[in-house]
C-alpha positions in Angstrom: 68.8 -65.5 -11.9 69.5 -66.1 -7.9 73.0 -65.3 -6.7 75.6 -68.3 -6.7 78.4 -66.5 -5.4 77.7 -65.1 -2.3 81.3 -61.9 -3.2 78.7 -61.1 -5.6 76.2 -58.0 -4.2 72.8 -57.9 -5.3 71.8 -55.7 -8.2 70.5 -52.3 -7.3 69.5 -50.6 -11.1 70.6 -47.1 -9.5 73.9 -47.6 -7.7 77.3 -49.3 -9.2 77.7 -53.1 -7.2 81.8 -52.6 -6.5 83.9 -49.2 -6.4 87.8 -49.2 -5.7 89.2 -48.2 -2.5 92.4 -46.0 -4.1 93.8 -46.4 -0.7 93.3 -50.1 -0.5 93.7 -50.3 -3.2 90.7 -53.3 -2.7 87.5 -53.6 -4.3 84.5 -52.9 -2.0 80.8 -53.4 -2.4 78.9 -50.1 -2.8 76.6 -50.7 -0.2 79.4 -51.9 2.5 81.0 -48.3 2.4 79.3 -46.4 5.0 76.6 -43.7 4.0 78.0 -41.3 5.4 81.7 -41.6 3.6 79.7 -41.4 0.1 77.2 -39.0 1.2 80.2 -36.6 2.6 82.7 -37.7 0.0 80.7 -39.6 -2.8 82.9 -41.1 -5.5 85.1 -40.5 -8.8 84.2 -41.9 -12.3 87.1 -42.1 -15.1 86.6 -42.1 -19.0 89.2 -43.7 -21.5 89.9 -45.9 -24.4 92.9 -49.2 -23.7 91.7 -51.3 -26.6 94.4 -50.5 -29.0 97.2 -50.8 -26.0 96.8 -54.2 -25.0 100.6 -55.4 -24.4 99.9 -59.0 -24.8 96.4 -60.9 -25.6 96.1 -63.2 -22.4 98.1 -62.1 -20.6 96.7 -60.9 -17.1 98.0 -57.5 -15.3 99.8 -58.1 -12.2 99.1 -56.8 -8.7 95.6 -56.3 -9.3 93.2 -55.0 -6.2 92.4 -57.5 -3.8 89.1 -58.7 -4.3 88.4 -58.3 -8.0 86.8 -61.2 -9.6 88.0 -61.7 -13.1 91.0 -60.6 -14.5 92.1 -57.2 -16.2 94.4 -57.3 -19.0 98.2 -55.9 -19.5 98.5 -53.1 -21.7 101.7 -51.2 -23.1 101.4 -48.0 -22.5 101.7 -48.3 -18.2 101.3 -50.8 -15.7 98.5 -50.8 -12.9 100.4 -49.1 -10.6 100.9 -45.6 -12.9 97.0 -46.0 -13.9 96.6 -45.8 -9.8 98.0 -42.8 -9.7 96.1 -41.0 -12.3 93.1 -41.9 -10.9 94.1 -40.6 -7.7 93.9 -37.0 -9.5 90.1 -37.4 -9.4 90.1 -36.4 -5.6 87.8 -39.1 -4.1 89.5 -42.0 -2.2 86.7 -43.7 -3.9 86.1 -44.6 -7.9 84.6 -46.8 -10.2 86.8 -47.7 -13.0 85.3 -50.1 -15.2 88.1 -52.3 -15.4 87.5 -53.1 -11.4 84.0 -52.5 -11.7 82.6 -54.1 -14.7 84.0 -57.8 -15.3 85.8 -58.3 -18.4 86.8 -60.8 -20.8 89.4 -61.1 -23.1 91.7 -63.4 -24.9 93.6 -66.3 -22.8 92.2 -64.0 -19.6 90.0 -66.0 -16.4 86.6 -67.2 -18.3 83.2 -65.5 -16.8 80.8 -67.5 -15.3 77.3 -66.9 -16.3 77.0 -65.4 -13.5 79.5 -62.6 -14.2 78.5 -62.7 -17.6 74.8 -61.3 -16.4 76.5 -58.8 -14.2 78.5 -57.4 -16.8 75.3 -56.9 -19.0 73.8 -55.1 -15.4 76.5 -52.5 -14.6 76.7 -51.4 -18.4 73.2 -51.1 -18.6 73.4 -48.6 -15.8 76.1 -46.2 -16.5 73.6 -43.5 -17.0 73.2 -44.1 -13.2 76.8 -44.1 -12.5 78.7 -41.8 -14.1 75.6 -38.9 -13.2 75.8 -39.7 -9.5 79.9 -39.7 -9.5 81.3 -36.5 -7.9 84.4 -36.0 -9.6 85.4 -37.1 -12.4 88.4 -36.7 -14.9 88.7 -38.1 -18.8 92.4 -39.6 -19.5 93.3 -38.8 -22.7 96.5 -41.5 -23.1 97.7 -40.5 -26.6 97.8 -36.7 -25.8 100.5 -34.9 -24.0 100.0 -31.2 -23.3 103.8 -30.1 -23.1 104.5 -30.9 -27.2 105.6 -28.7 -29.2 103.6 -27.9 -31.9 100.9 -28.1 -29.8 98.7 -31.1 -30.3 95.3 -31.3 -32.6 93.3 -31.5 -29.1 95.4 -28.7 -27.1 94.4 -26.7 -30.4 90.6 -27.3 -30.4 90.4 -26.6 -26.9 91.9 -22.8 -27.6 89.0 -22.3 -30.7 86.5 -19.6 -29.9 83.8 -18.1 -33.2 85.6 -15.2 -34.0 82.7 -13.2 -32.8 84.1 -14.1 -29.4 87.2 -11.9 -29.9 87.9 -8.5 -28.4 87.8 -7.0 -32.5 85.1 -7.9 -34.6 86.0 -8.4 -38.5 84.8 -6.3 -40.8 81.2 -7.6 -41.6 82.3 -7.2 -45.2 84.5 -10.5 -44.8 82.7 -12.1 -42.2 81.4 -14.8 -44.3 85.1 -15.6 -45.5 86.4 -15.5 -42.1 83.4 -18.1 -41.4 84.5 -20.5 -43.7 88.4 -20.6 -43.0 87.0 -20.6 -39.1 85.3 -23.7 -40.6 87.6 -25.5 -42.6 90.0 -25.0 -39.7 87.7 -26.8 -36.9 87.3 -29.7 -39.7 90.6 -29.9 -40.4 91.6 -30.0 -36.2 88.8 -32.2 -35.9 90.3 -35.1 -38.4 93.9 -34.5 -36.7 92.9 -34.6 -33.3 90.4 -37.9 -34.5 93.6 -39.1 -35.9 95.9 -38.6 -32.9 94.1 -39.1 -29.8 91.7 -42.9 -29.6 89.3 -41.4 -26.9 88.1 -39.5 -29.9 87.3 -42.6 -31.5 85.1 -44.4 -29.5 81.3 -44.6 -29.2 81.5 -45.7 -25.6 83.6 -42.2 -24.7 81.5 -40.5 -26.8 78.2 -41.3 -24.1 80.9 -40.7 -21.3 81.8 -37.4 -22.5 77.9 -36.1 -22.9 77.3 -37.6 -19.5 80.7 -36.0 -18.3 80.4 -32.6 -19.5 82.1 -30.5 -17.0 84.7 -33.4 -16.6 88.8 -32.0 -16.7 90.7 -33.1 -19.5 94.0 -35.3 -18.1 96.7 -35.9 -20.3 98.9 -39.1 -20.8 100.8 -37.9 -17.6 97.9 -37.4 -15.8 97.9 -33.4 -15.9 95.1 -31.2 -16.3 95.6 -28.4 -19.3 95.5 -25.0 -16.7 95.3 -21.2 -18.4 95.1 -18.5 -15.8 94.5 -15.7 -18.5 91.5 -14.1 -18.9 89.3 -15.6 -20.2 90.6 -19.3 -20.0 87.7 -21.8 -20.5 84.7 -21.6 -20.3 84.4 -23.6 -16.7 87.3 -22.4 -15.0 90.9 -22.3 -15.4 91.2 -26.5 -16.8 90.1 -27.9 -20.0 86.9 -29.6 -19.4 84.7 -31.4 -22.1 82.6 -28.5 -22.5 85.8 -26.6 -24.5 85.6 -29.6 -26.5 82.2 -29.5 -27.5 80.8 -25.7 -27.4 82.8 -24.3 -30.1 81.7 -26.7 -32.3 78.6 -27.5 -31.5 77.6 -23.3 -31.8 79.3 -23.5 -35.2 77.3 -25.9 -36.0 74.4 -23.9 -34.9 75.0 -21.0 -36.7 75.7 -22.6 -39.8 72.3 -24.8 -39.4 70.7 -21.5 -39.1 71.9 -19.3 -42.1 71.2 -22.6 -44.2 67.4 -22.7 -43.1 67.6 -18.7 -43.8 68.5 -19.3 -47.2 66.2 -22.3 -47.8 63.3 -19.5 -46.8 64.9 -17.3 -49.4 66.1 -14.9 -46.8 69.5 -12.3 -47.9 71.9 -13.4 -45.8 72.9 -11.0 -42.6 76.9 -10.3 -43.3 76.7 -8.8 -39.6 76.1 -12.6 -38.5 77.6 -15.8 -39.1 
């Protein structure tokens, strides 16, 4: 299909067609900011979930960046002008934000043209591209706020660790108790934390948080979870993805291992998980 509207940029497979100028707070073609600037610089990707927020069905969100082509909806929880500031915590002047980068339709919101329509289908088809080139990058979790007391079902999965990462090994004699509380207690954190926080929920997150692995975790407020203590997290002193997904996924590990041992008719090892 030949371009019709000539705002439109031509596709490239690779590269995103718009990203938002934070300090324009405009919408620019990729290949109209200069080399250099994303060479130097690059550009900051964002992963969320606003679905169940949407303030009114229809009704369009006011002072939207110059240039955008189709209309972004009002939602609830803050207007445009708090979201800008969170995504000003990436670090890049530079981001692409799906609302301002991908068209999108809605209820009672400005109708795509085919043409959009066909452009939408493009960019999604190529967020592998996108979100592995960005530079930065942060994941907004709205429903979670790191200051509550009891701490939240997230905040606690971040701090798990296999009790084989502790200082003091339990005696191997009740190791495969201490296994199965450890596990009950990440399913039971898991549900909670599925139940309290909607990035959890969704399948397009879950592709943005493999392809974001080292990605901070932002809270509702926009602040990063920070422990100075030794030993932190695993990538630093913020919660990233990866304190999300290693505890559980080596859990999940082990367990798939000392099942296949038993299948083989192996005695279980009480000095291992």
């Amino acid at each position: 299909m030949g371009r019709i509207n000539p705002a439109i940029p031509p596709n490239d497979p690779h590269t995103p067609r718009w990203l938002l100028d934070l300090e324009e707070w405009r919408i620019h073609p990729y290949t109209s900011i200069p080399a250099a600037t994303l060479e130097a610089h690059g550009y900051g990707v964002v992963s969320y979930t606003w679905g169940y927020i949407v303030a009114t069905p229809g009704q369009p969100a006011p002072n939207p960046p110059a240039g955008l082509l189709w209309d972004v909806p009002t939602v609830s929880a803050w207007p445009l002008s708090r979201a800008r500031e969170v995504m000003q915590t990436i670090g890049t002047r530079y981001v692409w934000w799906d609302w301002m980068c991908v068209p999108q339709r809605g209820e009672g919101l400005r109708p795509l043209s085919r043409e959009l329509e066909v452009v939408q289908a493009e960019e999604i088809g190529k967020q592998m591209h996108i979100y592995g080139n960005a530079t930065k990058s942060i994941i907004w979790l709205h429903s979670t706020n790191w200051t509550t007391t009891p701490a939240s079902a997230m905040q606690e999965l971040l701090h798990l660790r296999l009790y084989y990462d502790e200082d003091t090994a339990p005696d191997p004699n009740t190791t495969p108790t201490s296994l199965q509380n450890h596990a009950n207690h990440i399913a039971a954190q898991l549900a909670l934390a599925h139940e309290q926080e909607h990035w959890t929920r969704s399948g397009w997150t879950l592709q943005e948080g493999v392809l974001l692995h080292e990605t901070d975790l932002i809270d509702g407020r926009g602040a990063r979870l920070t422990d100075l203590t030794s030993p932190g997290y695993f990538l630093g002193d913020h919660a990233t993805v990866a304190d999300l997904t290693i505890p559980v996924t080596r859990l999940a590990f082990e367990l798939a291992i000392a099942y296949f041992m038993q299948s083989q008719g192996y005695e279980p090892d009480v000095g291992a998980p």
